[in-house]
FIKOLZA-1660 file (N, C-alpha, C; in steps of 0.1 Angstrom, whole numbers, plus 5000, padded with zeros to 4 digits):
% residues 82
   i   px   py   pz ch aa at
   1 5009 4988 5000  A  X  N
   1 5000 5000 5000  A  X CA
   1 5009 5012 5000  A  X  C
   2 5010 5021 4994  A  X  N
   2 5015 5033 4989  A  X CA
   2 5011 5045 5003  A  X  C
   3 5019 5053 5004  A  X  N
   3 5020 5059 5018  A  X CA
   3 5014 5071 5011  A  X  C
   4 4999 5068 5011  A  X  N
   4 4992 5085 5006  A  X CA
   4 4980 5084 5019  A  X  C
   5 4975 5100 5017  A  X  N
   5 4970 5101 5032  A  X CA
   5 4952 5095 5029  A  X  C
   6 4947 5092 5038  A  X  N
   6 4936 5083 5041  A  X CA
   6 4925 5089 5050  A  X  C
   7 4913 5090 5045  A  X  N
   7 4901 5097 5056  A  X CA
   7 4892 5085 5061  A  X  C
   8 4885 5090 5072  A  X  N
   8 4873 5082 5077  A  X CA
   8 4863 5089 5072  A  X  C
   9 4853 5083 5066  A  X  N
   9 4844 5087 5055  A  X CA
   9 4829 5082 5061  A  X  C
  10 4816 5086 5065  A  X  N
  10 4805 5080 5070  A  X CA
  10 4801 5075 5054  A  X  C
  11 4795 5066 5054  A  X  N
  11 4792 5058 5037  A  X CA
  11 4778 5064 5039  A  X  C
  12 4770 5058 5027  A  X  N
  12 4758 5064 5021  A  X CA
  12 4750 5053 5029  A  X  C
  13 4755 5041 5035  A  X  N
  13 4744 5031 5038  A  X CA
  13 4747 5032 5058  A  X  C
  14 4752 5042 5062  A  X  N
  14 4756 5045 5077  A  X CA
  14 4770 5036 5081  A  X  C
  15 4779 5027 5070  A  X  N
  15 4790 5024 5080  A  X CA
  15 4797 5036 5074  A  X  C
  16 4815 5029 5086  A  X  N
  16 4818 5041 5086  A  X CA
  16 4831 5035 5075  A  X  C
  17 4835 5041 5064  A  X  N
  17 4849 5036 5061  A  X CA
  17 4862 5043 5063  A  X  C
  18 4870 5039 5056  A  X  N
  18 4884 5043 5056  A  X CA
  18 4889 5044 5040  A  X  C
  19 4889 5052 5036  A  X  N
  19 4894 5052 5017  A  X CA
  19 4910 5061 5016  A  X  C
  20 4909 5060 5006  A  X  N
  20 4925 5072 5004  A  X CA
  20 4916 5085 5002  A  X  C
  21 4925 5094 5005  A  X  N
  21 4916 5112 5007  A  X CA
  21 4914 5116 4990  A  X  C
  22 4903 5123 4991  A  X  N
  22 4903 5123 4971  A  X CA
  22 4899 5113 4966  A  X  C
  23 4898 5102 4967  A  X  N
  23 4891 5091 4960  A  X CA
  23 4879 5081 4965  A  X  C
  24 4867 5094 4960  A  X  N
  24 4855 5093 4968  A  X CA
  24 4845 5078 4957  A  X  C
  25 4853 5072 4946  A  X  N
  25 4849 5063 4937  A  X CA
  25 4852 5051 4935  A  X  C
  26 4865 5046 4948  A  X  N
  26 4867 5037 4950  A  X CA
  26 4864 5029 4960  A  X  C
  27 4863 5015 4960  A  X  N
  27 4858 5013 4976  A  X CA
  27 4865 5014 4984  A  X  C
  28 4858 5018 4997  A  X  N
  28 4865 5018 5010  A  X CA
  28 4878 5004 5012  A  X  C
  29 4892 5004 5017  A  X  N
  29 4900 4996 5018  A  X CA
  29 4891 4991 5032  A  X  C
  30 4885 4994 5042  A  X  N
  30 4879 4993 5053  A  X CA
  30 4866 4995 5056  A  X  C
  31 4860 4987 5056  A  X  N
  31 4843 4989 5067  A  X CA
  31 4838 4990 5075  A  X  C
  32 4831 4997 5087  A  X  N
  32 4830 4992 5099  A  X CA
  32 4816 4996 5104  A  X  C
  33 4810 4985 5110  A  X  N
  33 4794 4986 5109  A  X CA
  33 4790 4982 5124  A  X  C
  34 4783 4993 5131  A  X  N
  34 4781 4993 5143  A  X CA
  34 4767 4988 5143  A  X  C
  35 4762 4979 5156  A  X  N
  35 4749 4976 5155  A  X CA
  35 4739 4987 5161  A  X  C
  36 4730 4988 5164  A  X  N
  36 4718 4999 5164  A  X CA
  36 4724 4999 5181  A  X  C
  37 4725 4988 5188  A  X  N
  37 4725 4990 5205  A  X CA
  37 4741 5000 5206  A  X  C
  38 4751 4998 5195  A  X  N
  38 4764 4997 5199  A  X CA
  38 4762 5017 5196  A  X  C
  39 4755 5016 5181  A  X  N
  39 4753 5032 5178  A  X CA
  39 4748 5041 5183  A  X  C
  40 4737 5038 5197  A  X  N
  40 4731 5041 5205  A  X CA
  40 4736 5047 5220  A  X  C
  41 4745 5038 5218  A  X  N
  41 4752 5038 5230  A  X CA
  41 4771 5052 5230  A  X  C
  42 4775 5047 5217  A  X  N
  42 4782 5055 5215  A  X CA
  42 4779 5070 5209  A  X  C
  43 4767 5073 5202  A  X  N
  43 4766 5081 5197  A  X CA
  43 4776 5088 5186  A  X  C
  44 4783 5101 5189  A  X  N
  44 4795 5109 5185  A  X CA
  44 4803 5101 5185  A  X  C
  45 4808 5097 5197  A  X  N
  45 4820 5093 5198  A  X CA
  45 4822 5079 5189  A  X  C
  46 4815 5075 5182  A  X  N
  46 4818 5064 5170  A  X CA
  46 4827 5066 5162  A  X  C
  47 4830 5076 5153  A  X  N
  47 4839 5081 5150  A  X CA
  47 4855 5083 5160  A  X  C
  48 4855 5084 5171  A  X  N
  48 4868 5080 5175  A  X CA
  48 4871 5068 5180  A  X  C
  49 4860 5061 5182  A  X  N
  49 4861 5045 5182  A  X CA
  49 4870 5035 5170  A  X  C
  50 4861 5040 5158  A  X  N
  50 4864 5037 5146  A  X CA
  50 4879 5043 5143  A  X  C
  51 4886 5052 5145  A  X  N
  51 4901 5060 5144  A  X CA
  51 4911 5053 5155  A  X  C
  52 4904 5048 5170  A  X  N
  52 4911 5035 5174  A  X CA
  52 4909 5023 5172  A  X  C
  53 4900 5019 5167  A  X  N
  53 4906 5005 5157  A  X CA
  53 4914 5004 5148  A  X  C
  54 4913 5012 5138  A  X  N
  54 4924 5016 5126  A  X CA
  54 4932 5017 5132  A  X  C
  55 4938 5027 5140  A  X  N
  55 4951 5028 5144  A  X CA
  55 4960 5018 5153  A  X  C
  56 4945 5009 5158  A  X  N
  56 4953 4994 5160  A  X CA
  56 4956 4984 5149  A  X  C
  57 4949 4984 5142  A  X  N
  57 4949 4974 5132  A  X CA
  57 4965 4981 5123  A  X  C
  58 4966 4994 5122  A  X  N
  58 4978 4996 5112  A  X CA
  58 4989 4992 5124  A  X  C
  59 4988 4993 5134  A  X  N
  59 4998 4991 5145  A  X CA
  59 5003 4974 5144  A  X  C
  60 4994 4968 5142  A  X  N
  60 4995 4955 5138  A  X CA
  60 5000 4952 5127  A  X  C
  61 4995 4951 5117  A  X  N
  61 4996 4956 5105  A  X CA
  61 5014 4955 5103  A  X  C
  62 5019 4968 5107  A  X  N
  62 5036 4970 5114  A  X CA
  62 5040 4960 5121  A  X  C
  63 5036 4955 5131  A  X  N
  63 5045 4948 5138  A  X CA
  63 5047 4932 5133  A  X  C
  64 5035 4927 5122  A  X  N
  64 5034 4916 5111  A  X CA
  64 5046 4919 5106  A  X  C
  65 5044 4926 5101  A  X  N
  65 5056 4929 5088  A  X CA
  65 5068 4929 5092  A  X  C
  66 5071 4934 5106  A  X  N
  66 5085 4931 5110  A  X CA
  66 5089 4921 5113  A  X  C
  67 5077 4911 5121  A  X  N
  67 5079 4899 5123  A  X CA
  67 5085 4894 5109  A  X  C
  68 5078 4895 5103  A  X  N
  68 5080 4886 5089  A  X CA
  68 5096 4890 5080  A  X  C
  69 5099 4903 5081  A  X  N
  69 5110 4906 5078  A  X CA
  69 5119 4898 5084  A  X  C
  70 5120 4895 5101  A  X  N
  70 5129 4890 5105  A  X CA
  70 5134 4877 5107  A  X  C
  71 5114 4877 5104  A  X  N
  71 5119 4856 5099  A  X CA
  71 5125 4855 5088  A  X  C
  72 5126 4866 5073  A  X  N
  72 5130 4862 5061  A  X CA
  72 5146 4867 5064  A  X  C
  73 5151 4872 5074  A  X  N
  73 5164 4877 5077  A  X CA
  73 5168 4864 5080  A  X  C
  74 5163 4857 5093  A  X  N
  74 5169 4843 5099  A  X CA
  74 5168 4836 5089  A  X  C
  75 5161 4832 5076  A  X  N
  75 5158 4825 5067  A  X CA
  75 5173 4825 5057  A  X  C
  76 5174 4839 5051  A  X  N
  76 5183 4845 5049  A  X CA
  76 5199 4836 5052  A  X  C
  77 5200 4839 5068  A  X  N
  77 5209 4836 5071  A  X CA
  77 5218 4822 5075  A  X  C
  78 5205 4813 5078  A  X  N
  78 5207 4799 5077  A  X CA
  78 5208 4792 5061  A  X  C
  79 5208 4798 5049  A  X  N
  79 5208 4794 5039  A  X CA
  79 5218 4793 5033  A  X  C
  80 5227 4806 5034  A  X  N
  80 5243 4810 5035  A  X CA
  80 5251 4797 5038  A  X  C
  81 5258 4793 5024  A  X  N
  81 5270 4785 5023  A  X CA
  81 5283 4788 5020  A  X  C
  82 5291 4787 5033  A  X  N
  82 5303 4786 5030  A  X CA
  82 5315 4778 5026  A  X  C
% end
């Protein structure tokens, strides 16, 4: 995924997504669909709900990828013949 900036967008059917900023014709990379007790209860604050999930999920997201990096490093390095 290409490091361009990203909005939370309310959709036309009440979830809430996540798209790239400017590209209001593609689909959401993200969806998130609260139920009526959950939207009730949160109100407003759904929207920062929704901004800490994302920012967990990219947090994750990161620390996969390093995992994975470092297993392809140890992979890497047990292959090495001298």
């Amino acid at each position: 995924m290409s490091s361009s900036l990203f909005e939370i967008v309310e959709l036309p059917d009440g979830c809430i997504g996540l798209r790239r900023a400017g590209d209001d014709d593609s689909e959401p990379l993200v969806t998130i669909k609260f139920s009526s007790e959950a939207e009730s209860y949160l109100n407003d604050a759904r929207f920062e709900v929704v901004k800490a999930m994302i920012e967990a999920g990219l947090e994750t997201v990161g620390e996969l990828a390093e995992q994975d990096y470092t297993a392809f490093e140890l992979e890497s390095e047990q292959r090495t013949l001298h």
